[in-house]
C-alpha positions in Angstrom: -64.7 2.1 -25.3 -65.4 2.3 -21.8 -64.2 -1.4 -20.4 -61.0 -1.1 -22.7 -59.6 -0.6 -18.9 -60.5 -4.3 -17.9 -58.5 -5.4 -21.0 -55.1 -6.5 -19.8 -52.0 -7.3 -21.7 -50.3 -10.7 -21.7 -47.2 -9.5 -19.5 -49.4 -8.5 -16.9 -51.3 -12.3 -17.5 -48.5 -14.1 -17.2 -46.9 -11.6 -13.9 -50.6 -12.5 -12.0 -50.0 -16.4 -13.5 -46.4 -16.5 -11.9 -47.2 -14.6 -8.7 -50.2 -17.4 -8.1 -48.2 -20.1 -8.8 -45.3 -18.8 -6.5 -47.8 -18.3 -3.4 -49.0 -22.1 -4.0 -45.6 -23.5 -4.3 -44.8 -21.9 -0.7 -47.9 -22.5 0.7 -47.5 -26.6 -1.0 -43.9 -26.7 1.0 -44.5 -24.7 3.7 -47.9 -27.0 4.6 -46.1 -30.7 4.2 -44.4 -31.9 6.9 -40.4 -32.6 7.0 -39.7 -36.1 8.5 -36.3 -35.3 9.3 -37.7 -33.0 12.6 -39.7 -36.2 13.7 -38.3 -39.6 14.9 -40.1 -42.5 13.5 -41.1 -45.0 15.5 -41.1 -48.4 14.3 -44.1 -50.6 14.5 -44.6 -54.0 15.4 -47.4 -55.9 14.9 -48.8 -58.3 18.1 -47.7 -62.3 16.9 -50.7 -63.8 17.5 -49.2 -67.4 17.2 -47.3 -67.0 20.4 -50.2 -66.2 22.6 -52.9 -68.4 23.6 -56.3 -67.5 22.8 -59.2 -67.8 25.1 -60.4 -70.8 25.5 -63.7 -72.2 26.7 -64.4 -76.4 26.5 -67.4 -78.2 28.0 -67.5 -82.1 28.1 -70.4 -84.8 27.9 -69.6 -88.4 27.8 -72.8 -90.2 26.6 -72.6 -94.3 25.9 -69.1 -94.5 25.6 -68.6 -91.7 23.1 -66.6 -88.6 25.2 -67.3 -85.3 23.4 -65.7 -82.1 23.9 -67.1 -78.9 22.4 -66.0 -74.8 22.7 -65.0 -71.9 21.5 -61.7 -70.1 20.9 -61.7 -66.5 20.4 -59.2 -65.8 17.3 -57.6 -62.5 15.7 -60.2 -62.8 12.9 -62.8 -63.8 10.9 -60.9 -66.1 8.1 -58.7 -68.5 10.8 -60.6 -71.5 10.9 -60.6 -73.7 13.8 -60.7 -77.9 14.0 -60.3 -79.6 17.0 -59.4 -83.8 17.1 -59.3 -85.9 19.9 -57.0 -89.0 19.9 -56.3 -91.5 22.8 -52.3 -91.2 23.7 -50.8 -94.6 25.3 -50.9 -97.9 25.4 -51.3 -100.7 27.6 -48.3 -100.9 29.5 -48.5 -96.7 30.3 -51.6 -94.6 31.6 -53.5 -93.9 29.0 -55.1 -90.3 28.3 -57.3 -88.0 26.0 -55.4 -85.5 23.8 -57.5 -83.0 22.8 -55.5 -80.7 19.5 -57.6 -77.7 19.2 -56.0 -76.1 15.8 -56.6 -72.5 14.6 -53.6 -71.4 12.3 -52.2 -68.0 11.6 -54.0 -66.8 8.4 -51.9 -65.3 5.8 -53.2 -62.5 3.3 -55.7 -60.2 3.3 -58.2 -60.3 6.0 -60.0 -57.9 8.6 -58.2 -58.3 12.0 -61.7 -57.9 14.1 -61.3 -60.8 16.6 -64.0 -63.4 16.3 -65.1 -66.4 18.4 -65.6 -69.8 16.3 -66.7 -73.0 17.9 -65.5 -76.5 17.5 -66.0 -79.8 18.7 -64.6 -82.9 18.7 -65.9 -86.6 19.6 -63.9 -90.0 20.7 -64.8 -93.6 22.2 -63.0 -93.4 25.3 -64.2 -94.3 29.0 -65.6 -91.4 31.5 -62.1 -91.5 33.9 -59.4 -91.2 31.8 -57.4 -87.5 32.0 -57.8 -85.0 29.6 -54.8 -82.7 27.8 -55.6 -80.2 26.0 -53.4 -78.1 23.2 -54.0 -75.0 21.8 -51.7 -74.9 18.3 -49.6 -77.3 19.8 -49.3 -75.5 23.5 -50.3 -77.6 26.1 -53.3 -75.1 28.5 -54.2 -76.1 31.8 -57.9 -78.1 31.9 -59.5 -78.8 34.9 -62.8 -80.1 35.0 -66.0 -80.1 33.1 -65.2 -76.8 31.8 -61.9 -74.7 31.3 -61.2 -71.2 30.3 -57.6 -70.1 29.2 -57.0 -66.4 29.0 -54.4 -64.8 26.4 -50.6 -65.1 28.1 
């Protein structure tokens, strides 16, 4: 027979099995890195109900009716943002316009690719009286016909 030369025997099989599997098995540890060599750093993720958004609010008053529409630039795409407008005082004290612009923390699952969502919000109220306006309950300074708040 002239290939009985390519015909091996099953020692030598399982000697070429064992001496593959060794080389992989070193190669395996050798290639995966020890985490006792590196320190890990822990991470913490930015609270984005502490900081203050930015902010952007324009004002028309038209027969009476004051209304105040933006935009707020949020974390992502699934907050949803309300604004209301309510008259704070009463007769005996100075009377105002509270302006609660509202755009909670989302909890779950959602793409954090920051997004800007407008809002507005409409009250009877006369043309002089102040304006205060609170981003998720933080008062922001407004000045004006138009404000913008920056991130603190």
């Amino acid at each position: 027979m002239k290939f009985q030369h390519l015909v091996t025997s099953p020692v030598r099989i399982t000697y070429s099995a064992l001496i593959i599997a060794f080389v992989v098995l070193i190669t395996f540890v050798l290639s995966v890195p020890r985490s006792q060599n590196e320190q890990v750093q822990d991470y913490e993720s930015p609270s984005l109900s502490t900081t203050t958004p930015k902010l952007l609010i324009t004002e028309e008053h038209d027969r009476g009716v004051r209304t105040f529409s933006g935009s707020l630039d949020v974390s992502n795409a699934c907050t949803v943002v309300s604004a209301e407008a309510e008259l704070v005082g009463n007769a005996s004290s100075t009377q105002n316009i509270a302006l609660y612009v509202i755009a909670p923390t989302m909890e779950g699952v959602c793409l954090q690719i920051p997004k800007t969502i407008e809002f507005e919000a409409s009250i009877e109220a006369p043309e002089d009286l102040p304006v205060e306006v609170y981003v998720n309950g933080i008062l922001v300074d407004y000045q004006g016909d138009t404000a913008t708040t920056t991130s603190s």
